[in-house]
C-alpha positions as CSV (number, residue, x, y, z in Angstrom):
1,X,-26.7,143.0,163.2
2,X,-23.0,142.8,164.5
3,X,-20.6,142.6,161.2
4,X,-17.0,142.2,160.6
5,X,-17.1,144.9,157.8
6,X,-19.2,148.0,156.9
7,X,-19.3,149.6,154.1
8,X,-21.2,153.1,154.6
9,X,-23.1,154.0,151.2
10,X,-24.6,151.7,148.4
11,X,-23.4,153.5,145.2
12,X,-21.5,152.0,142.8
13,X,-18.1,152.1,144.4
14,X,-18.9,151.2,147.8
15,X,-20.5,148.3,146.1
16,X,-17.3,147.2,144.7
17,X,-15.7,147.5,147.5
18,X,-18.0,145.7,149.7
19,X,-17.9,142.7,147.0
20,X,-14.4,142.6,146.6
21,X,-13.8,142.1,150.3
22,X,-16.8,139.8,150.4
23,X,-15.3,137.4,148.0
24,X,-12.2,137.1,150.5
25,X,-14.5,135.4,152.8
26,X,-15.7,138.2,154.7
27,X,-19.0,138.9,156.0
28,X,-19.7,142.8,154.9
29,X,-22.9,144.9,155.5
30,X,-23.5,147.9,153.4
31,X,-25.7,150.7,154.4
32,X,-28.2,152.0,151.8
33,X,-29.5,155.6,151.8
34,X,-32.3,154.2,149.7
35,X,-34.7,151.4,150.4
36,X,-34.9,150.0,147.1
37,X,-31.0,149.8,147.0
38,X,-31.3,148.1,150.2
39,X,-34.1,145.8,148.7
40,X,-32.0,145.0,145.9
41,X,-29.4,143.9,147.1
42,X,-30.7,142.0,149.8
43,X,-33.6,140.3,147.5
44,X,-31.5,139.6,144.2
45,X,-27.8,140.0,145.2
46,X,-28.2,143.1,142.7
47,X,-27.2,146.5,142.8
48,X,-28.8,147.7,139.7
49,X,-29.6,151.2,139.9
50,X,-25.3,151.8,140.6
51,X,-23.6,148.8,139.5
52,X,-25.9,146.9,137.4
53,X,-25.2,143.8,135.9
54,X,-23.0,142.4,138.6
55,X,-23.9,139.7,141.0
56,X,-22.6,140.2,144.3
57,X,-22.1,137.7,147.2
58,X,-24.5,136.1,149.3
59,X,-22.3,137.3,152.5
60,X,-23.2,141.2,151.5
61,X,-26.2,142.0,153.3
62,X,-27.9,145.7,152.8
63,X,-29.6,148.0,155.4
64,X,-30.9,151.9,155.7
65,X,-29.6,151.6,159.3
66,X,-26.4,153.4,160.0
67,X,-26.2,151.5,163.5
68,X,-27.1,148.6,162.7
69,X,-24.0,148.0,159.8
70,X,-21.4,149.8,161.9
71,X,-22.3,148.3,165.7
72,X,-19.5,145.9,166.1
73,X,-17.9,146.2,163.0
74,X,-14.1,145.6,162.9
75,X,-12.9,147.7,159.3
76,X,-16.0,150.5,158.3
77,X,-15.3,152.7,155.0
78,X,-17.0,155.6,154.4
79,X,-18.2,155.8,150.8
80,X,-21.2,158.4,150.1
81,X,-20.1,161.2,148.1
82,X,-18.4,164.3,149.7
83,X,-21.5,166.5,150.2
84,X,-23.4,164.1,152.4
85,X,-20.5,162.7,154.5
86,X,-20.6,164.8,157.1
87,X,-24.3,164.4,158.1
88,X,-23.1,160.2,157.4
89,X,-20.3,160.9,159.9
90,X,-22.7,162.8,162.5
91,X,-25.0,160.0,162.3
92,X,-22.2,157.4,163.1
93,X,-20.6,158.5,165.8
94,X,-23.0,157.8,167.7
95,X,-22.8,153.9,167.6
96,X,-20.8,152.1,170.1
97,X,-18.0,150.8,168.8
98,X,-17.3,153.8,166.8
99,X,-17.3,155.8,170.0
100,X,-15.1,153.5,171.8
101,X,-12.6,153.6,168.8
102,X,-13.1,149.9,168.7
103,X,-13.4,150.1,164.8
104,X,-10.7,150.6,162.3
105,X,-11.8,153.6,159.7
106,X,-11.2,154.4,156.2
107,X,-12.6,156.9,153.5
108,X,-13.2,156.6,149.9
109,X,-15.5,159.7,148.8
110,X,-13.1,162.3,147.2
111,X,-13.9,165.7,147.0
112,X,-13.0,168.9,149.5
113,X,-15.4,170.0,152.6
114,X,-17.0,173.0,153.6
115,X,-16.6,175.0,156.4
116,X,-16.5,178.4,158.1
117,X,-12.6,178.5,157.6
118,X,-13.4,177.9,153.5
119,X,-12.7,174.4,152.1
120,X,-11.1,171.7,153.8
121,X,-9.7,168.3,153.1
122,X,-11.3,165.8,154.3
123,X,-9.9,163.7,156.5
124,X,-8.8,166.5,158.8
125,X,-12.7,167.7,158.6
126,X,-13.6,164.1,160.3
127,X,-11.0,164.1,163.0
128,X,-13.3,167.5,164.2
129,X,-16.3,164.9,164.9
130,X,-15.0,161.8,165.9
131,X,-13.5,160.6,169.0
132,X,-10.1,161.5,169.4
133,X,-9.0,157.7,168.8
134,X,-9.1,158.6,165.2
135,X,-7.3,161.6,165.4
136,X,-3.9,160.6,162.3
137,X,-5.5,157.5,162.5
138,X,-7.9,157.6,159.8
139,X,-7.2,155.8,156.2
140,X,-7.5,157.3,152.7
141,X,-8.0,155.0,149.8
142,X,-7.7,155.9,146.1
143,X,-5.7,155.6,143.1
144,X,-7.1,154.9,139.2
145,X,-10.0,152.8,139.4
146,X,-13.7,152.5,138.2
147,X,-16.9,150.8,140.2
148,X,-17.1,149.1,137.0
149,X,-13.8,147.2,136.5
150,X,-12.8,146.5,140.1
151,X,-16.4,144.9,140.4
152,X,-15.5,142.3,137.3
153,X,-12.1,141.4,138.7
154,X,-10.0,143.7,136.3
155,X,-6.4,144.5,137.0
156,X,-6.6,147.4,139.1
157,X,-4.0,149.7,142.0
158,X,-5.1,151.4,145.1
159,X,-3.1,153.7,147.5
160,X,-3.8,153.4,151.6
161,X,-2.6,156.5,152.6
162,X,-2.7,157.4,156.4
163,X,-0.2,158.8,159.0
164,X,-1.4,155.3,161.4
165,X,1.4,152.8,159.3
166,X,-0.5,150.0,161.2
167,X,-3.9,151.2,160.3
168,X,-2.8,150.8,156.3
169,X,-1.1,148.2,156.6
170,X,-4.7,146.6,157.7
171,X,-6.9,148.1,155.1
172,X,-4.0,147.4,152.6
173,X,-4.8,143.4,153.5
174,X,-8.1,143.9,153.9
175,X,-8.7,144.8,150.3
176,X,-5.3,143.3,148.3
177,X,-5.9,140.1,146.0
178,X,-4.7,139.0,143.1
179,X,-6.5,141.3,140.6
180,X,-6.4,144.5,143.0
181,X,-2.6,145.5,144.3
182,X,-2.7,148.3,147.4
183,X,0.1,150.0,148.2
184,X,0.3,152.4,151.9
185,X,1.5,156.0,151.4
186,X,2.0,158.3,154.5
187,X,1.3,161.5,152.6
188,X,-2.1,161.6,153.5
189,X,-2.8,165.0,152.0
190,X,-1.2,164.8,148.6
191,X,-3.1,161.5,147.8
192,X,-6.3,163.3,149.0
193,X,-5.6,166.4,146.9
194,X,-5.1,164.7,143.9
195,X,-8.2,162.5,144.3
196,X,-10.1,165.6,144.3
197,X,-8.8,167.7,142.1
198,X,-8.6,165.1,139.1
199,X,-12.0,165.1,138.7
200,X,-11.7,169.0,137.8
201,X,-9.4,168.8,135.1
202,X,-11.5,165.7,134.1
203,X,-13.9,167.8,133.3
204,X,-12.0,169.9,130.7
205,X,-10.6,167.0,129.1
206,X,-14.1,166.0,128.6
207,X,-14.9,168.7,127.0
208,X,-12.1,169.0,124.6
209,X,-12.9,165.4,123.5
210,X,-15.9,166.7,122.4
211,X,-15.3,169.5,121.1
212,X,-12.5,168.0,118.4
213,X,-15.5,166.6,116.3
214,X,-16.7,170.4,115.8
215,X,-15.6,171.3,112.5
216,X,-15.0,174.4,113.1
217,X,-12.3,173.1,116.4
218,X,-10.3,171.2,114.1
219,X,-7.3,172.3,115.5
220,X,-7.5,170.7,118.3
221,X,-6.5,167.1,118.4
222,X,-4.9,164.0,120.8
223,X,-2.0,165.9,121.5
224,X,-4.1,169.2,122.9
225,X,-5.4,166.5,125.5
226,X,-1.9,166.0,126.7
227,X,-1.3,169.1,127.0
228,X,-4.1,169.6,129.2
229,X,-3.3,166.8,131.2
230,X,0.2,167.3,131.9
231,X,-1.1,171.2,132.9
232,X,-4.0,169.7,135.0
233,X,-1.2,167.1,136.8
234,X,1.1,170.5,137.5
235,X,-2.0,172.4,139.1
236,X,-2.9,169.1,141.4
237,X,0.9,169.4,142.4
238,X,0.9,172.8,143.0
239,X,-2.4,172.7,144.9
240,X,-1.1,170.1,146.8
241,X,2.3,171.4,148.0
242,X,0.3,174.4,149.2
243,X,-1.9,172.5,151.5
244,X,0.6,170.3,152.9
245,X,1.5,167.1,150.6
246,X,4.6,165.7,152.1
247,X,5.9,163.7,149.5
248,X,6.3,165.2,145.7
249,X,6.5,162.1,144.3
250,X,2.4,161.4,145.2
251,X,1.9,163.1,142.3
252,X,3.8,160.7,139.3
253,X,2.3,157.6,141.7
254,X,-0.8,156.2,140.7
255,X,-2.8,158.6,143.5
256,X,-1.3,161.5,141.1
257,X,-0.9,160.7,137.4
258,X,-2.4,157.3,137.2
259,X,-5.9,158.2,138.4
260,X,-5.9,161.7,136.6
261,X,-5.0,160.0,133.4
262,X,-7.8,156.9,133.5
263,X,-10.8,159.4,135.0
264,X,-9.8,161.7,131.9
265,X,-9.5,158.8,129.4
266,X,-12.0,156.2,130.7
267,X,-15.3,155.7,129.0
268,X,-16.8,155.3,133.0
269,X,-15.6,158.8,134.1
270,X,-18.9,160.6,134.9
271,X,-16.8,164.3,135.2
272,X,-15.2,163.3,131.7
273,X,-18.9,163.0,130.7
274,X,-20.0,165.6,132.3
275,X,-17.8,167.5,130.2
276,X,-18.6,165.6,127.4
277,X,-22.3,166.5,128.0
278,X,-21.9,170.4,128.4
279,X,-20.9,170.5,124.6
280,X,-22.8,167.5,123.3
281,X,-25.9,168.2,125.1
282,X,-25.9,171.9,126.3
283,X,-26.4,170.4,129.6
284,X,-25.6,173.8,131.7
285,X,-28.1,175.7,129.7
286,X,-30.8,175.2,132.3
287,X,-28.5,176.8,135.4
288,X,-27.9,180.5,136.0
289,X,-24.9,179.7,138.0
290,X,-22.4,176.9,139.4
291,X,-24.4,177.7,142.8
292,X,-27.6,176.8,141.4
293,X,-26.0,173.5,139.5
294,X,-25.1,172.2,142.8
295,X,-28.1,173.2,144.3
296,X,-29.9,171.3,141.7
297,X,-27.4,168.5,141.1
298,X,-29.6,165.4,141.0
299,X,-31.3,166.7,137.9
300,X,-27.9,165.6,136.0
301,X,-28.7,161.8,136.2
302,X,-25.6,161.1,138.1
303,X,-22.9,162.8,140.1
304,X,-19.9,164.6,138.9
305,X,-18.3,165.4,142.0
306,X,-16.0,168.1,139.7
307,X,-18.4,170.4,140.0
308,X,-18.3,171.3,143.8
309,X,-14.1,170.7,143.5
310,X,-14.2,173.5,141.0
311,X,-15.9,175.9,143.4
312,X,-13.6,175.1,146.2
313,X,-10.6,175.3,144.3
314,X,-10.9,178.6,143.1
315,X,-11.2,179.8,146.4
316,X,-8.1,177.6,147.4
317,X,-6.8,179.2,144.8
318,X,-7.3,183.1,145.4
319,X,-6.6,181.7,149.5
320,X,-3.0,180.7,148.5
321,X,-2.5,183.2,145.4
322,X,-1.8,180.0,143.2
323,X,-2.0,180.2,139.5
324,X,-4.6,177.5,138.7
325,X,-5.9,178.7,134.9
326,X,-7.5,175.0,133.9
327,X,-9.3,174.5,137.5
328,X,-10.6,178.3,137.7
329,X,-11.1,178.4,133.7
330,X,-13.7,175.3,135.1
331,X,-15.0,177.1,137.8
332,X,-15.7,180.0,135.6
333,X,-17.6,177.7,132.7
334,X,-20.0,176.2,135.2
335,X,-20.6,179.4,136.7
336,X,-21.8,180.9,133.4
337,X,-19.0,183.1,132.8
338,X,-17.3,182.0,129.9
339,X,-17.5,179.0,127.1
340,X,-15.5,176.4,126.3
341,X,-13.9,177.3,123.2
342,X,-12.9,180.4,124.9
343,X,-11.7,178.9,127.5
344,X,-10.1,176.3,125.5
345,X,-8.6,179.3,123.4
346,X,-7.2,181.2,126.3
347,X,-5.9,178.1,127.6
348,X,-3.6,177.5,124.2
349,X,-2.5,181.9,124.3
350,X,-1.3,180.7,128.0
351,X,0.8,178.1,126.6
352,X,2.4,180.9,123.8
């Protein structure tokens, strides 16, 4: 099945994406890990295990073939989450029009990737596997926005951030309307650093909004979170310098601040409910360490992708000798080391 657009993983943001680009007219197949996602979407115009709820478009078509969406395809964005995109990359090189560098690619999983070398970002990760066409021709998109909003038409801003002007330019068109502005960005690193390291510091912010209905926490309130924020936004900028951000100014855009602030505040964060969930619901109890809550991930329910940032960032941290307190204080909670309200506590001696 030749398609214009492919959209490479069925979850609920490569689901939005797909449908906002469908309802400009475009003809966009989506590949499914799952068969049932496939089924769903094919047989009800329904994702509803990821995005429930919403009726997509009749020109979204759904398949578990990775060749069969990309073959021929003009725009293909990579969407699965950070910890199977490489073995989704691996798999796609091999079709046709990939290998030619016939297709025009983007990214929207955030996160950091593994390697010999310690973590990477990940754009520069995929230039090691694909043709060389792609080489600082690749596309990151991000900015503040949920699966959940973009999906029902709400107001939303995206950044295209690649060192190809050209090559944002088109995925900036592709995916503009009147309800979703894009804007291009050449810092290509910043934007990626921030999108990964948010969902860190989203985590903490979770947890202190839990944690202000314990009685016995009282004294923390809405100004603590701002505090946490603003030191979260300063350890994403700091981060980012060190690995290469070109332009200081990524960090007030929406790529910085703007999709920090709505994955800490937003009632459809799953790393601010993850962090809700480790005070509310104990939900670390049943893991000796962070490497056996990745290793056992999919018994959370859904995916906080926070978790495996927290573990690279400390050892970005420790690489660069950068003083990160709120991302390693994270690494250390998941890990088993300390708890939150000493963390939390530490946190506010820092500020003294």
């Amino acid at each position: 099945m030749d398609s214009q657009i492919a959209v490479l993983g069925a979850g609920a943001w490569g689901t939005a994406i797909a449908k906002v680009i469908a309802e400009k007219g475009k003809n966009v197949v989506i590949w499914s890990y799952e068969e049932a996602t496939r089924d769903d979407i094919n047989l009800k115009l329904r994702n509803s295990r990821y995005l429930p709820d919403v009726r997509l478009p009749e020109t979204i078509k759904a398949t578990t073939d990775i060749e069969e969406a990309s073959e021929g395809s003009q725009f293909l964005i990579f969407a699965v989450p950070s910890m199977f995109l490489l073995n989704t990359v691996k798999n796609a090189i091999c079709v046709n029009s990939i290998r030619e560098g016939k297709t025009t690619v983007a990214v929207i999983t955030k996160g950091f990737l593994p390697s010999e070398n310690g973590p990477r970002l990940i754009l520069e990760t995929m230039e090691d596997y694909l043709p060389g066409f792609y080489r600082q021709s690749l596309v990151y998109i991000s900015g503040p926005s949920h699966a959940e909003e973009v999906s029902r038409g709400k107001i939303t801003g995206l950044i295209a951030a690649s060192e190809n002007a050209k090559n944002s330019i088109r995925f900036r068109d592709l995916l503009k309307g009147p309800k979703l502005f894009v804007y291009s960005s050449f810092d290509v690193r910043g934007v990626q650093v921030a999108a990964a390291a948010k969902n860190v510091i989203a985590i903490a912010f979770g947890m202190l909004d839990a944690i202000k209905t314990i009685g016995d926490a009282d004294i923390f309130g809405d100004g603590t979170g701002s505090l946490l924020l603003a030191a979260g936004l300063n350890e994403i900028q700091i981060l980012g310098m060190a690995l290469g951000a070109t332009h200081p100014e990524t960090f007030t855009s929406i790529a910085g601040i703007g999709d920090l602030d709505v994955t800490c505040r937003s009632v459809f964060g799953r790393n601010r409910r993850f962090g809700r969930e480790i005070i509310e619901k104990d939900i670390l109890e049943p893991y000796n360490n962070i490497e056996d809550l990745l290793a056992r991930i999919g018994e959370i329910g859904y995916l906080p992708e926070g978790a495996a940032a927290a573990k690279h960032i400390k050892v970005l941290a420790e690489k660069h000798k950068l003083k990160m307190p709120v991302s390693v204080g994270m690494y250390r909670i998941l890990n088993r080391e300390i708890g939150p309200l000493e963390f939390l506590r530490n946190f506010i001696d820092e500020l003294g």
